[in-house]
N, C-alpha and C positions, 0 to 999 in steps of 0.2 A: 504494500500500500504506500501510496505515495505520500508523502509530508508536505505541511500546509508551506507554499511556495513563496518568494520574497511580498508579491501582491498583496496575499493575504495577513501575511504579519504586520504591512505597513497600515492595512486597513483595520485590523484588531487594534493597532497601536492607535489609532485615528479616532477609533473609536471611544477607545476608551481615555484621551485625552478629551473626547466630548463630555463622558461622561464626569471626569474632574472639573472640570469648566462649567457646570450645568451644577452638580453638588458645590462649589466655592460660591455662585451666585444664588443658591439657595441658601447655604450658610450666611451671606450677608443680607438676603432677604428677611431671615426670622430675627437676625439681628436689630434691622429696621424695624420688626415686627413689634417685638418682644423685648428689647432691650428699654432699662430707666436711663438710658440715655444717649449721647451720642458717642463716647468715643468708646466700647466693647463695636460701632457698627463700625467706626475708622480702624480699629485695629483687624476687623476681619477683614476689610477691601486690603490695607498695607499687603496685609500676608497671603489673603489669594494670589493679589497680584506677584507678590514675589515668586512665589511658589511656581503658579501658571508658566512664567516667563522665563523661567529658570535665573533668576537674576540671585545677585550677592546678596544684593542690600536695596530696600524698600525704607519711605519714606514720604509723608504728607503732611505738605505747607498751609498755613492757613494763611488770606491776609488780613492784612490790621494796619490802618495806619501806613499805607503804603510801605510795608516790610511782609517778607514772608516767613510766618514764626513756624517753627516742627511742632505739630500734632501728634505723630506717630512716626514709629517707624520698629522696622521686622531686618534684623540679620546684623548689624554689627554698631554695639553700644557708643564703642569711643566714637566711632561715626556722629551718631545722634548727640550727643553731649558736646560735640565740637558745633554742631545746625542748632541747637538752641541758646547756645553762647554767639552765635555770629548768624542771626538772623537775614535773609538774601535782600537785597536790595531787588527795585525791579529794574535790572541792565540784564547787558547781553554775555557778561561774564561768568554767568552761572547757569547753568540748566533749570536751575527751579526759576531764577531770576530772567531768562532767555523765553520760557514758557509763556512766565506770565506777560512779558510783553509782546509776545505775537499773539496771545489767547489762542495759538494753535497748538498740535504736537511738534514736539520738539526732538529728534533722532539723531544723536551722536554716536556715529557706529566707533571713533575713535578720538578722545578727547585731545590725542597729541595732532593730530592732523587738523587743529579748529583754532584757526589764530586770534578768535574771538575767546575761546573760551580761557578762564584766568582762574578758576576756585582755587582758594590757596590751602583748602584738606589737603595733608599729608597720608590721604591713604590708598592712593593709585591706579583710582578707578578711569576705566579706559570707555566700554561704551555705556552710554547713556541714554534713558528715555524718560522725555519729560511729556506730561499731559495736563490740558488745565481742569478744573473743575469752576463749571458755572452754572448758575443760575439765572433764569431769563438772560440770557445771555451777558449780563455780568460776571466777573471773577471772581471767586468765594476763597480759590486755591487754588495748589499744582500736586497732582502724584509725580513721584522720581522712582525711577528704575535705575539700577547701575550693575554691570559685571565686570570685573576685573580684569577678564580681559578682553582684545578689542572685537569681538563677536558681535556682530549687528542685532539687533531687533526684526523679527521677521512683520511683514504687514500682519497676522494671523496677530502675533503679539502685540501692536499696536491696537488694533481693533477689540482686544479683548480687554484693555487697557483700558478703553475707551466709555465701556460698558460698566468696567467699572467707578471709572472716575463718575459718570450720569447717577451709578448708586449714591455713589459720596453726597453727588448736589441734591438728592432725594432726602435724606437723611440730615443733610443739612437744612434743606427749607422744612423737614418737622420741628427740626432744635429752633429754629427761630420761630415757625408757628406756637409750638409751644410755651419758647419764653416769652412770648408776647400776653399769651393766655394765663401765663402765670404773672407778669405782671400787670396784666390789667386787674384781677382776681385780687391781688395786693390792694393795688389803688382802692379798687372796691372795696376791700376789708376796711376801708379809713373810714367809710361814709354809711357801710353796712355789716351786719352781723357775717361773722366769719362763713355762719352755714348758709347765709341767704348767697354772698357773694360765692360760693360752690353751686348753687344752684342755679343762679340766674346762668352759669358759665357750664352745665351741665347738659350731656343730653336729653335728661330726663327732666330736669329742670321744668320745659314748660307747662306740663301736666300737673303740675303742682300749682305752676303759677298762676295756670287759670283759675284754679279754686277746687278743692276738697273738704272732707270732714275729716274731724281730728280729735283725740280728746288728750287734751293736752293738762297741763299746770298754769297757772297764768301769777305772777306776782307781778304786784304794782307796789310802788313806795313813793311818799313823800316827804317832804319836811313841817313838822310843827315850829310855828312862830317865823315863820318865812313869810307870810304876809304883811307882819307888823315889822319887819326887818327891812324888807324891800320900801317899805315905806321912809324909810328915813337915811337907807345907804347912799352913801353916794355908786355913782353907778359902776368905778372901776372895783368896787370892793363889792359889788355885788357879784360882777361876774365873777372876781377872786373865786369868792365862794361857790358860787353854782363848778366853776372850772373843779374844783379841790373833791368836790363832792360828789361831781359828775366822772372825772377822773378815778376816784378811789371806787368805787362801785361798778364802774365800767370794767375796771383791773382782772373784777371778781368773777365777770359772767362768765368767760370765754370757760374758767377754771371749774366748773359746774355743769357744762351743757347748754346753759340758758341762750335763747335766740331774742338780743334787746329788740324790740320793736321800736320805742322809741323816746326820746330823753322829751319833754316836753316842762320848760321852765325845772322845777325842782319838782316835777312827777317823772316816775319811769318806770316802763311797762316790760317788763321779760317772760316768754312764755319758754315749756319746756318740752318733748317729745313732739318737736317739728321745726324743721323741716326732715331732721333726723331722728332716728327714734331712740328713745335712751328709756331705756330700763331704772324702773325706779325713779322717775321722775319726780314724784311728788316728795320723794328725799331728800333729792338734788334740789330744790327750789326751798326746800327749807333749811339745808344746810346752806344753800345762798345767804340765805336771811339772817342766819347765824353769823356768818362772816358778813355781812355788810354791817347788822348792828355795831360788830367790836371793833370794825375796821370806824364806824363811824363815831365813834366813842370815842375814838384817838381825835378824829377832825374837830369834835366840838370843845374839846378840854382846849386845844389850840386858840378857837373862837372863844369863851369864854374869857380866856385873859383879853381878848381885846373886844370884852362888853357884847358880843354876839351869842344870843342864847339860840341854839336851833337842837330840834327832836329830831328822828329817824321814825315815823310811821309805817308799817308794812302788811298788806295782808297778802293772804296765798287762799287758792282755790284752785279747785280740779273740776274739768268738765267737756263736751262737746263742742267743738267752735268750728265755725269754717275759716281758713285759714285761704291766703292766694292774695295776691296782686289786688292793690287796692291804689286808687289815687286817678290820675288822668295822663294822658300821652304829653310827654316830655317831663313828668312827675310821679312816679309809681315808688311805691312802698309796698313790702310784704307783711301784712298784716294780719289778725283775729278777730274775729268778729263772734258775739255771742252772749249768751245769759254768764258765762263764768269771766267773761276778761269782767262784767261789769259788777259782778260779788268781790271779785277779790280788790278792786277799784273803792269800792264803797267798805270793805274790811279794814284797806289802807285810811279812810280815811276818820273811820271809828277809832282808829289803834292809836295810842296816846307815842307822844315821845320815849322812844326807846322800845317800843313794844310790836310786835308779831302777832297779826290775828289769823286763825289759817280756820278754814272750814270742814263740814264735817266729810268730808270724803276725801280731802288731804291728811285729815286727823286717823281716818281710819285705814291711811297705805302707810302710818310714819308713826301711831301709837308705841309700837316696841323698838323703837330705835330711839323717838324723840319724846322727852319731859315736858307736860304740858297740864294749864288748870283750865279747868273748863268757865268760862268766862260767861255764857250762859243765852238766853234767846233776845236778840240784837235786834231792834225795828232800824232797819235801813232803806234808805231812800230809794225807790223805785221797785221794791220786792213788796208786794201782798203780805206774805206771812214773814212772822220772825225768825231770824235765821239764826242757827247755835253755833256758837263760835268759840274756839279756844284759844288761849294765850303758850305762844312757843316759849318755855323757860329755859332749857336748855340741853344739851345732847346726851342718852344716858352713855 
């Protein structure tokens, strides 16, 4: 029987360089996929690419600031440590610096035969391939190939070069879609509750936004003797104080769960189990209340030496609300709506200075964790019947 003939070996070999080139691009596909970020997807293109090409030494420029800094790079250390100490300029004396100003590939089959070329590494690499990587047709970067010695790049290598720098620019326009998303999502945290700013920037976000039911926790708090205060401050020390107060309370919600809805003068409304759901909610909101009391206890001893007497009011209630996007086009807030924002509203404002009034269906998710007197049946404004309420004392 005859043995498989030069033809067939060349084509076995053919073949199955397709099939490394086809696995190295899936490899930097799940990288894009899957990876928390960008450079695990630049370290897999460096070293396909090296690999593929049979080259020494692999390498990826980014620019910045008209300099091309090393990102990465696969096959010899002292190499990379000399490219991030002497970052490329964009001239025609470098292959990464040669690349980027023609925005084309760049093929130096032998770096002694190129009277243009000048890099002054000490490690005597002969040919060269350079690629740029762009985006919308702008330059983001350059891949570098080098082998020692002066052996060309085939077009096959070129072209698979090619393919992969197009991954690089993919990979690169998510790392900037994305930090863009994450810094808007920041900004937004200034203006909005951490979980609302997740949500408005979420895909599922708007299903929420439009509106649903929810049974949440709802605390509201105000200040006693802030009306007779405001009456007589002058106005940069009144904001002092609301800033001080609004500040040390603010500190507290993120630390809880709590979703502020919203500071209004020296009232403020935090509900709990939404937009995210948190277990134990009606806990969490009363252990808010615990630390906003002590925290505010330190603010008012402050005020006090300077003649400002002010209480901390608070009540908590648990209930159904519908929650979602409230306000008007060019002005929207995620808000609650319902019978409980508006008990625990009227709880706050029964509750003396210093005092916690939380309701009976908070009382009975928090009875065996939290110490509390029963305070007793409370006619409040806008409810029919009396409502029983208890005073939070403190945590057993």
């Amino acid at each position: 029987m005859a043995g498989p003939t030069g033809s067939d070996q060349d084509a076995a070999r053919e073949l199955e360089d397709l099939r490394e080139q086809q696995r190295a691009i899936s490899g930097v596909l799940r990288a894009v996929a899957h990876s928390a970020g960008l450079q695990p997807v630049l370290d897999e293109i460096v070293e396909a690419c090296r690999r593929l090409c049979d080259a020494d030494y692999g390498e990826l420029f980014l620019l910045d600031q008209e300099l091309l800094y090393l990102a990465t790079y696969q096959g010899e250390p002292k190499s990379a440590e000399y490219d991030r100490e002497h970052p490329h300029a964009l001239d025609r004396t470098t292959g990464a610096g040669r690349t980027a100003v023609t925005g084309e590939p760049v093929h130096i089959p032998d770096v002694f035969d190129d009277p243009e070329y000048a890099y002054p590494g000490p490690f005597g690499y002969r040919a060269l391939l350079g690629m740029p990587i762009k985006v919308d047709e702008d330059l983001v970067g350059v891949v570098i190939l080098v082998r020692r010695e002066p052996r060309a790049f085939s077009d096959a290598d070129i072209a698979l070069v090619q393919t992969f720098a197009d991954q690089a620019a993919i990979a690169l326009t998510n790392a900037r879609l994305l930090e863009a998303v994450e810094r808007q999502r920041a900004e937004l945290s200034r203006f909005l509750s951490p979980q609302v700013a997740e949500l408005i920037t979420s895909e599922s976000g708007e299903g929420l936004l439009a509106g649903h039911r929810a049974y949440i926790t709802c605390l509201f708090s105000d200040l006693r003797g802030f009306t007779a205060f405001a009456e007589t401050a002058a106005p940069e020390e009144l904001f002092d104080v609301l800033r001080e107060y609004q500040g040390a309370l603010g500190g507290l919600i993120p630390a809880y769960g709590g979703t502020l809805e919203h500071f209004a003068g020296d009232g403020l409304m935090v509900f709990f189990n939404d937009p995210l759901p948190l277990s134990d909610h009606e806990l969490s909101a009363v252990r808010l209340a615990l630390a906003a009391q002590e925290r505010f206890d330190e603010l008012a001893a402050a005020w006090r030496k300077r003649g400002i007497e002010l209480g901390l009011g608070i009540g908590v209630e648990a209930g159904y609300a519908t929650l979602g996007r409230i306000g008007f086009e060019g002005r929207y807030d995620y808000g609650a709506v319902g019978s409980v924002t508006n008990l625990a509203s009227r709880l706050s404002t029964h509750a003396q200075g210093g005092q916690t009034l939380i309701g009976q269906r908070v009382f009975a998710a928090v009875e065996e964790a939290i110490e509390t007197a029963r305070v007793g049946e409370l006619e409040l404004q806008g409810f029919a019947r009396p409502v029983v309420a208890y005073e939070v004392l403190r945590q057993r």
